[in-house]
C-alpha positions in Angstrom: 65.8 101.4 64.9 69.3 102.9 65.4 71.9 103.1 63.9 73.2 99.9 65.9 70.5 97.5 65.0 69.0 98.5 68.1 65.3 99.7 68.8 64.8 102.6 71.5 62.0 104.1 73.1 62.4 108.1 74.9 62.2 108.8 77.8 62.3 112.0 80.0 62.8 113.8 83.5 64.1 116.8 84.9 67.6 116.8 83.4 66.1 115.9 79.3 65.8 113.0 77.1 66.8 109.5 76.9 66.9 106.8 74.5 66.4 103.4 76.5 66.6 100.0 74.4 63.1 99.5 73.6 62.9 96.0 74.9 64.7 97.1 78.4 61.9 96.9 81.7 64.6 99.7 83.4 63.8 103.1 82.4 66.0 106.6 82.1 66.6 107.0 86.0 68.0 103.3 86.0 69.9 104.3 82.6 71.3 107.7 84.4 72.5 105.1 87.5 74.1 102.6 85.4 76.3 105.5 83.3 77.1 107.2 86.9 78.4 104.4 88.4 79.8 101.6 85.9 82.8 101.1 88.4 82.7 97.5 88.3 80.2 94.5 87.2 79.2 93.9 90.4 75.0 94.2 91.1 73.0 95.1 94.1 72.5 91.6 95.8 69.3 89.9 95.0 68.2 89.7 98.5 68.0 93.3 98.7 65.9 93.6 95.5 63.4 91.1 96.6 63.0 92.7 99.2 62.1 96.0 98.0 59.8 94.1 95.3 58.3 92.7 98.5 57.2 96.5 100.4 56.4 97.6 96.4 53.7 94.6 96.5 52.4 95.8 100.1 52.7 99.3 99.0 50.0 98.5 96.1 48.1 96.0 98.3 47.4 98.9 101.0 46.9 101.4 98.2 43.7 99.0 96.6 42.4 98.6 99.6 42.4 102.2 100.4 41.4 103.3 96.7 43.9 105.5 96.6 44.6 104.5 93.4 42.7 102.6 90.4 42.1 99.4 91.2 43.7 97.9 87.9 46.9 99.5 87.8 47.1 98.3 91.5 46.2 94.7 90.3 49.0 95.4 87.4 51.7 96.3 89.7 50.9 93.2 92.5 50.8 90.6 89.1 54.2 92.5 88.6 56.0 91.8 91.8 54.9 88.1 92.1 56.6 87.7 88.2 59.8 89.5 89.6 59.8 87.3 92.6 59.5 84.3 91.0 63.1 85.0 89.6 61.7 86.7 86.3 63.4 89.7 85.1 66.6 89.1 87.2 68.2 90.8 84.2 67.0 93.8 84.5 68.5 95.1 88.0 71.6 96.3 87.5 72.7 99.0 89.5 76.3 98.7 91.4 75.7 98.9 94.8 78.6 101.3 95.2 76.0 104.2 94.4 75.3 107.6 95.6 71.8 108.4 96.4 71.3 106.4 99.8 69.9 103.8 97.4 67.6 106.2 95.1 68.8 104.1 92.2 68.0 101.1 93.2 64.7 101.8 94.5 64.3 103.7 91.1 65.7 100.3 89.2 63.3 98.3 90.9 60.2 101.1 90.5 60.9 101.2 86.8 61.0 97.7 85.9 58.2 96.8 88.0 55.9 99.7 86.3 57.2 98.1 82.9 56.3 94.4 83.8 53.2 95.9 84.9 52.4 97.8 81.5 53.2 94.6 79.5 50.6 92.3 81.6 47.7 94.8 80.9 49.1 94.5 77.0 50.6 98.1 77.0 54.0 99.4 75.7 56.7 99.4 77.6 57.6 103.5 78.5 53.8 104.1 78.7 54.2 105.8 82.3 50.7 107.8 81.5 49.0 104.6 82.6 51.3 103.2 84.8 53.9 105.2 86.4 57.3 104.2 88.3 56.8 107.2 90.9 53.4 108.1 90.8 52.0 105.0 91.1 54.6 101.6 91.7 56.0 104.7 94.5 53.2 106.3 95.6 53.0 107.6 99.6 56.9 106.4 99.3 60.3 107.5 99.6 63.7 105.9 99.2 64.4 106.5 102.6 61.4 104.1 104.0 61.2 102.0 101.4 65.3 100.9 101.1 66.0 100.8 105.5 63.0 98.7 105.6 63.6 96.4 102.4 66.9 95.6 104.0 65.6 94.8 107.1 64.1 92.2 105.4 66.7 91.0 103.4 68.8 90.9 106.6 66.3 89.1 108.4 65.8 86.2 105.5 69.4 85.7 105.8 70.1 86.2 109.1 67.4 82.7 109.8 69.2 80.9 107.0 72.2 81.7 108.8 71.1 80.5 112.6 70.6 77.0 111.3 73.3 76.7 109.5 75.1 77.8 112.8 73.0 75.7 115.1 74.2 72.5 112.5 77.9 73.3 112.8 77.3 73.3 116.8 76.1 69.8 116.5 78.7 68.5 114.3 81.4 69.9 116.3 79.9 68.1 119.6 79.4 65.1 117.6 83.2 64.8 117.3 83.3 66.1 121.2 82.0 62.8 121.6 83.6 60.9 119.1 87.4 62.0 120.5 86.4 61.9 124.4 88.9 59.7 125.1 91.9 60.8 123.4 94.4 62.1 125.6 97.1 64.6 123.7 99.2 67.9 125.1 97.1 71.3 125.6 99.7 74.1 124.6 99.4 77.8 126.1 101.2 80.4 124.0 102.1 77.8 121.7 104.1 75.9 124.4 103.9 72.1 125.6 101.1 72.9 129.0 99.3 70.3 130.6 97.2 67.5 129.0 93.8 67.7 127.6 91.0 65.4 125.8 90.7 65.8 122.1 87.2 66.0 123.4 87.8 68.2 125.9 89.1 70.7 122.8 86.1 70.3 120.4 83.6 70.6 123.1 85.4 74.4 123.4 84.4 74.8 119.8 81.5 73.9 119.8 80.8 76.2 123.2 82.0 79.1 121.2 80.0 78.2 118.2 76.5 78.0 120.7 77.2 81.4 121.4 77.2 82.6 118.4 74.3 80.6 116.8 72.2 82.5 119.6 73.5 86.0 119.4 72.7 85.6 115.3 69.3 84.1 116.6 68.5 86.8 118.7 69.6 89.8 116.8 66.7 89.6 114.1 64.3 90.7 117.3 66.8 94.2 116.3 65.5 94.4 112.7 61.6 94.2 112.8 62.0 98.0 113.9 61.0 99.8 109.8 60.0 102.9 109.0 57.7 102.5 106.5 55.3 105.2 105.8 57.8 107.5 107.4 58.7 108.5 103.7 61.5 111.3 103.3 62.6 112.2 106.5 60.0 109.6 109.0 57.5 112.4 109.4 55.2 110.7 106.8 55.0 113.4 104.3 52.7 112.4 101.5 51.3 109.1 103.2 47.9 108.8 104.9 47.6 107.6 108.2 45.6 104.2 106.7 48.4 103.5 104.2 50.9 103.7 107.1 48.7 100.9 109.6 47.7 98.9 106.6 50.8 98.6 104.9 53.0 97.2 107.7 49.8 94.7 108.4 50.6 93.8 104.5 54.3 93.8 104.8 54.3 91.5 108.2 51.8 89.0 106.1 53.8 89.2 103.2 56.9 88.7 105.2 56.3 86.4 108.2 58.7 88.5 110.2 56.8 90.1 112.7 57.9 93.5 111.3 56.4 96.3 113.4 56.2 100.2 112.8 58.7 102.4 114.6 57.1 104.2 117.5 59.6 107.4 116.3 60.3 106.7 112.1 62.7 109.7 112.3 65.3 107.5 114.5 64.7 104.6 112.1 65.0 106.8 108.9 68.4 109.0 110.0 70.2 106.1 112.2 72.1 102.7 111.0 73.4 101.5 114.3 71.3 98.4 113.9 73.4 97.0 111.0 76.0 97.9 112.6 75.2 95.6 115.2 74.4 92.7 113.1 77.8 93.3 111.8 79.4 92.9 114.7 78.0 89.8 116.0 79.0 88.7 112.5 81.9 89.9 113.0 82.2 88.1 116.3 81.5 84.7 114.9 84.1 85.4 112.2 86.6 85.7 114.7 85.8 82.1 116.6 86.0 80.6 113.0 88.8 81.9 112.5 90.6 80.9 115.5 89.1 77.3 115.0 90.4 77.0 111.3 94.0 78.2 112.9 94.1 75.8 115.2 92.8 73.3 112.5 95.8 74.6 110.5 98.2 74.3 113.7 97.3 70.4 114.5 97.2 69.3 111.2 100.5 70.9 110.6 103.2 68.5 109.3 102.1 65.9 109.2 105.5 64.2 109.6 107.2 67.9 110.3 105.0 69.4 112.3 102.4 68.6 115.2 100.0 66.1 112.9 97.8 65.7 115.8 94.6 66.3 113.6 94.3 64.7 110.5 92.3 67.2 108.0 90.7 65.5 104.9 92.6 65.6 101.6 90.7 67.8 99.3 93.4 68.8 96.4 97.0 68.6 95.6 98.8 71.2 97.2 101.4 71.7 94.9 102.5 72.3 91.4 106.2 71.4 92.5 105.8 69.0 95.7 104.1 65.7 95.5 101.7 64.2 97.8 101.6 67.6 99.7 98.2 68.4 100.6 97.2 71.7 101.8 94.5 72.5 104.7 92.2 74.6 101.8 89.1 74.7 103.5 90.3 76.1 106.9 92.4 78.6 104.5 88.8 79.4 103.0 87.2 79.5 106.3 89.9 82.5 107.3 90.3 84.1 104.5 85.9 84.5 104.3 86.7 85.6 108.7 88.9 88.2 107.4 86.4 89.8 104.9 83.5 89.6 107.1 86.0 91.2 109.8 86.6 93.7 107.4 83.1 94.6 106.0 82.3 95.1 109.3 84.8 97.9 109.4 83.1 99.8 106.3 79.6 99.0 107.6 80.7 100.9 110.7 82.4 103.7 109.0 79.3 104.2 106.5 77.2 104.1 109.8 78.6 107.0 111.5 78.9 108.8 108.3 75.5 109.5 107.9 74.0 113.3 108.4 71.2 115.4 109.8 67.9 113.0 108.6 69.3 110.7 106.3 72.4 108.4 105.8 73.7 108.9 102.5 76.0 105.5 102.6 73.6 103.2 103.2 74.2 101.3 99.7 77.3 100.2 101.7 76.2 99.0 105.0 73.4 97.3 102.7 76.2 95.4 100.3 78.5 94.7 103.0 76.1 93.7 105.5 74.1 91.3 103.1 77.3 89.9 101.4 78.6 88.6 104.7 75.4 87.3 105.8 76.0 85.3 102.3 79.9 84.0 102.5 79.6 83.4 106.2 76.4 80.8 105.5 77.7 79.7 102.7 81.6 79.2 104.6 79.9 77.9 107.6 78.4 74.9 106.1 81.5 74.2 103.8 83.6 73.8 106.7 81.4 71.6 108.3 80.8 69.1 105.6 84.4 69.4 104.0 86.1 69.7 106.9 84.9 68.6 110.4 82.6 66.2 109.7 85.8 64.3 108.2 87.9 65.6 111.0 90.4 61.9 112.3 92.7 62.3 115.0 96.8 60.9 114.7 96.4 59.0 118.4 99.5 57.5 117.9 101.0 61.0 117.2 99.3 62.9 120.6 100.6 60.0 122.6 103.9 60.9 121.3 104.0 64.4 121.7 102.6 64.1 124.9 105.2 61.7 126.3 107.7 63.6 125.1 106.4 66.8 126.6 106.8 68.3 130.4 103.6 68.1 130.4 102.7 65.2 132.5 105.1 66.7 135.7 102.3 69.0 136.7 100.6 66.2 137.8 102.8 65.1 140.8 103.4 68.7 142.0 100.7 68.4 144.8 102.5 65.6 145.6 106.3 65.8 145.2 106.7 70.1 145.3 107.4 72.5 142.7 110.9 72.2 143.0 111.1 68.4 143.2 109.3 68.4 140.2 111.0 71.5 138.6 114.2 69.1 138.9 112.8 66.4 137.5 111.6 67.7 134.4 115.3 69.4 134.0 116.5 65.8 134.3 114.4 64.5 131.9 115.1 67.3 129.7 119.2 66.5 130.2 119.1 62.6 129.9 116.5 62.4 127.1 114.0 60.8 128.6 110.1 61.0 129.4 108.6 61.7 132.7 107.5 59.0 133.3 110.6 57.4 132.8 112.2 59.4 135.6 109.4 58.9 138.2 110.0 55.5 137.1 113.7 55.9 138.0 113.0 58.3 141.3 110.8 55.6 142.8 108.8 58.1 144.0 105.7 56.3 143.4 104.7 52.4 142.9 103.5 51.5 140.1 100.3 51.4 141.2 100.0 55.1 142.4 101.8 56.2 139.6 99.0 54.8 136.9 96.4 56.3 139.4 97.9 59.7 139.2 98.9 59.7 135.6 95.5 58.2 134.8 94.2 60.4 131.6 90.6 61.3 132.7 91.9 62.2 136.1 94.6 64.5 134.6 92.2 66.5 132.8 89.7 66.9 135.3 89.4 69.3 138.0 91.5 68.5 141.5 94.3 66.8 142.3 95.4 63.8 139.9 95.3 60.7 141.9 92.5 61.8 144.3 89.1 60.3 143.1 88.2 60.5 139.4 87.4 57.6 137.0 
């Protein structure tokens, strides 16, 4: 025991000694990390570390089968990664992500506690790497640079189905409320000015096009990430791995899994080159730009309500002051852009990091692997909010579009085929000069009977395609 009241165990490699708290599962290369690179508290994401567990387990799987190492400590070290990946241990993996190495550390984190977990299920002490070793054997026939591309392939993938569904559910919601608001007529606005009218429908069902698209790029991209290197080991040429262990242990990894993951054709390409993330990233990034232009124009509807446009009528989720009562803020669209802006901007770094990398190995990857994985996270995790907290609750002010749209320009555009542009250009001046609505000055013009002019002003055949009047409901 120490001076501190705490108990340590040594341990050694190339650069000396170590004391590491006895009752730790991390050894001295996680120790060496966690001084290094104490920046912040922040951890590599759990996803990531699963998912290394995972090609650990399939590494020690093909290495039984293959006797290429003793049966037991195999056993040990599979016994070891189904304790971690039950949630055990969680504890124990702490390595920032913001680490040099290309992710040495934490495949080193996750080789160390899972030789230590082993050690203590075949009742040995922890830091007896003589029987059971964190490179030697839980990293045997592996290198960072197989094992980390292809963990987070996984991870990404995981995520990336969570993701899908989540998108696909938002879809429906938003053509749920296509259908709900089909027949609300209110003023469509181009660059922010009064345009011509459109359905509240007609609107969402825009939305919810968007959205479709981007539910089945997500889908689609995981087809990108089944592409691993493992077995390639330092560089992809497969130093130091049999040509067995490299078949067998994909057949364990796609078992393990239920991905589909398949062997690169040419590991080098997978080893040295992240465009694939980057890729990812950019579709991510490309659904954080259509939820952010939804929230907007969330935030632009609801505006007011008594000030502003007040079309929309978002659901009241907090006060929205410490100074003004009864005002109520639109928080969950705010939430929705603000998460658009980091994803937008994660992106960014992932790309940077991407094209960063050297010769045979990328020595960011760490970064495309936090950044990627934590957007994969805030953008399922924003996606569903906004749906349940915000759209699903979504009323529209009827009483408020009829105004705004009576009290637009909007509704001239319909009698141009009819009247001229300049006829109707005068009219809209008029109306503009005297006060009143359109209507009201058709009314006055007597350009139309009644009759005609409820035909041409009727609001399904205003916002459908040809000439208002002609045909139509």
């Amino acid at each position: 025991m120490n001076k501190d009241g705490v108990n340590y165990r040594i341990e050694k490699d190339s650069l000396g000694e170590l004391k590491i708290p006895r009752d730790a599962y991390y050894g001295i290369h996680t120790a060496r990390a966690l001084n290094n690179f104490n920046i912040d508290k922040s951890t590599v994401n759990i996803n990531l570390i699963n998912a290394v567990v995972t090609v650990k387990k399939a590494a020690a799987m093909a290495h039984k089968r293959l006797k290429e190492i003793d049966i037991k400590v195999c056993d040990a070290i599979i016994q070891a990664c189904d304790k971690i990946l039950e949630g055990k241990f969680q504890g124990e993996f702490l390595v920032n992500p913001y680490q040099g190495g290309a992710g040495t550390s934490t495949n080193m984190n996750v080789n160390e506690v899972i030789a230590n977990v082993a050690l203590e299920i075949i009742n040995e002490e922890k830091g007896r790497y003589d029987i059971i070793h964190p490179i030697e054997h839980v990293n045997f026939a592996q290198s960072t640079n197989d094992v980390y591309p292809t963990a987070l392939r996984i991870a990404s993938i995981k995520l990336i189905r969570k993701l899908s569904k989540s998108f696909a559910a938002l879809q429906e919601t938003l053509q749920e409320k296509e259908n709900e608001f089909a027949d609300i007529i209110k003023l469509g606005r181009t660059q922010l000015m009064d345009a011509v009218p459109i359905m509240v429908g007609q609107e969402f069902g825009a939305y919810a096009r968007a959205i479709a698209r981007d539910r089945w790029r997500i889908y689609k991209v995981e087809e990108r990430l089944r592409e691993m290197n493992m077995g390639g080991t330092a560089i992809g040429t497969g130093l130091n791995a049999s040509q067995k262990y490299i078949y067998i242990v994909t057949d364990y990894i796609q078992a393990l899994t239920g991905f589909g993951m398949a062997r690169s054709d040419y590991p080098i390409d997978t080893t040295q080159n992240m465009d694939v993330f980057v890729e990812v990233s950019g579709l991510l990034k490309s659904a954080a730009v259509n939820l952010m232009k939804i929230s907007n124009d969330f935030r632009l509807l609801n505006s007011g309500p008594y000030g502003g446009l007040g079309e929309l009528i978002l659901p009241s989720m907090q006060a929205g002051s410490s100074i003004m009562p009864n005002k109520i803020n639109p928080v969950i669209p705010e939430m929705v852009a603000q998460v658009s802006m980091k994803v937008i901007a994660n992106d960014s770094a992932i790309t940077t990091a991407a094209y960063s990398g050297q010769l045979e190995l990328n020595a960011f990857a760490p970064l495309i692997a936090h950044c990627l994985l934590e957007s994969l996270e805030l953008m399922d995790s924003v996606v569903n909010k906004f749906k349940d907290k915000c759209i699903k609750e979504i009323k529209v002010n009827e009483a408020k579009c009829k105004e705004n749209l009576e009290n637009s320009l909007a509704l001239v555009t319909a009698v141009v085929n009819y009247i001229g542009y300049d006829k109707a250009a005068e009219i809209s001046k008029k109306a503009i000069n005297e006060g009143k609505t359109i209507k009201e000055i058709l009314k006055e013009e007597k350009l139309f009977t009644k009759e005609e002019l409820n035909k041409i002003l009727n609001p399904f055949g205003i916002t459908s395609p040809g000439t208002p009047g002609e045909g139509g409901k």
